[in-house]
C-alpha positions as CSV (number, residue, x, y, z in Angstrom):
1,X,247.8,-41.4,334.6
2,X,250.3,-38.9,333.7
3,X,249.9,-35.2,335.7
4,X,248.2,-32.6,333.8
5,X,251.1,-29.9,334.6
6,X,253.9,-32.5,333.0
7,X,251.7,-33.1,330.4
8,X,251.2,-29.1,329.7
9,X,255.0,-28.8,330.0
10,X,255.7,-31.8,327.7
11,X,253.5,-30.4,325.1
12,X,254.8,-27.1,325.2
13,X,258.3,-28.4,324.3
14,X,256.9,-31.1,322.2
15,X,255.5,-28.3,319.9
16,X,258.7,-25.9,320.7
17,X,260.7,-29.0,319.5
18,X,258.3,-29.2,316.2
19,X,259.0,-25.9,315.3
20,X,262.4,-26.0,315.4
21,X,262.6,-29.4,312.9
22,X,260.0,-27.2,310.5
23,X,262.3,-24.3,310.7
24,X,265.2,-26.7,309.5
25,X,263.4,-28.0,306.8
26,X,262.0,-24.5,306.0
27,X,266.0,-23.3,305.4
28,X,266.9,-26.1,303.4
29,X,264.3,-25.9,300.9
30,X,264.8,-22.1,300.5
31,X,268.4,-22.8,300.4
32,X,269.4,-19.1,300.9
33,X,271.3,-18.1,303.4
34,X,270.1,-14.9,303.8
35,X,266.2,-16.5,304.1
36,X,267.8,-19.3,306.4
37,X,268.9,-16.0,308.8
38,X,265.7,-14.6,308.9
39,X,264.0,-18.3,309.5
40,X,266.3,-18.5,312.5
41,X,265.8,-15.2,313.9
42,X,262.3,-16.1,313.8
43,X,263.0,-18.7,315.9
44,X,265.1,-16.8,318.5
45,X,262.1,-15.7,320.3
46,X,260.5,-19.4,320.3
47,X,263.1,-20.4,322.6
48,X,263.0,-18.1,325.6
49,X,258.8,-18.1,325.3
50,X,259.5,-21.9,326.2
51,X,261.5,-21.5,328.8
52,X,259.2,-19.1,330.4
53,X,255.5,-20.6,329.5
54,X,257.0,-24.6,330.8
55,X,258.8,-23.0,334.0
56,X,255.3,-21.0,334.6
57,X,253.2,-24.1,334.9
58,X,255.7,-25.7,336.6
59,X,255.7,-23.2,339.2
60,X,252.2,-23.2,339.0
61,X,252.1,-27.1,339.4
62,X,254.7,-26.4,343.0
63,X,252.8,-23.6,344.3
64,X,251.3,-25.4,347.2
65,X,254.2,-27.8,348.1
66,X,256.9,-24.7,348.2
67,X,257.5,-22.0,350.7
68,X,257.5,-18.1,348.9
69,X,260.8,-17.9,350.1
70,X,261.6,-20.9,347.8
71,X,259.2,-19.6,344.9
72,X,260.9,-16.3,345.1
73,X,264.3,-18.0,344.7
74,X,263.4,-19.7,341.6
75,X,261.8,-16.3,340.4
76,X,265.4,-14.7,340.9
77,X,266.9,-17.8,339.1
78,X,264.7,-17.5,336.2
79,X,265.1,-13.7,336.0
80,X,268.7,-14.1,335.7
81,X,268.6,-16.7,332.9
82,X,266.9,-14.2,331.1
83,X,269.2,-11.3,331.7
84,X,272.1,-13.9,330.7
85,X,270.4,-14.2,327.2
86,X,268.8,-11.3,326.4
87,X,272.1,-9.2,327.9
88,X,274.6,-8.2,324.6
């Protein structure tokens, strides 16, 4: 039986992962690149959404097997992912 949390996370990038592919599709049957640009930007905040929602649960999923010491570590971790990409 596969765990509820991994199958949460799994489906979250399984649909992330679906989107991206539809996008693609999307720009080359507009075949503009102007359209193609806005497609992507669209996507641009698909990506980071991910990253938080799967690391959530999976946090989530660890809450009772890690210390807050170690939860607050992964907290800085992921705070400075997001600073790294959303920093221009």
């Amino acid at each position: 039986m596969i765990n509820k949390i991994v199958m949460s996370m799994a489906g979250l990038r399984l649909f992330s992962g679906s989107l991206e592919i539809v996008a693609a599709l999307i720009m080359l049957r507009l075949n503009q690149v102007d359209k193609a640009l806005l497609v992507n930007s669209g996507l641009a905040i698909v990506g980071p959404l991910t990253l938080l929602a799967t690391t959530t649960i999976g946090l989530v999923g660890l809450a009772d097997k890690l210390s807050f010491t170690k939860m607050l570590w992964v907290g800085v971790g992921v705070t400075f992912i997001f600073i790294g990409i959303l920093k221009k």
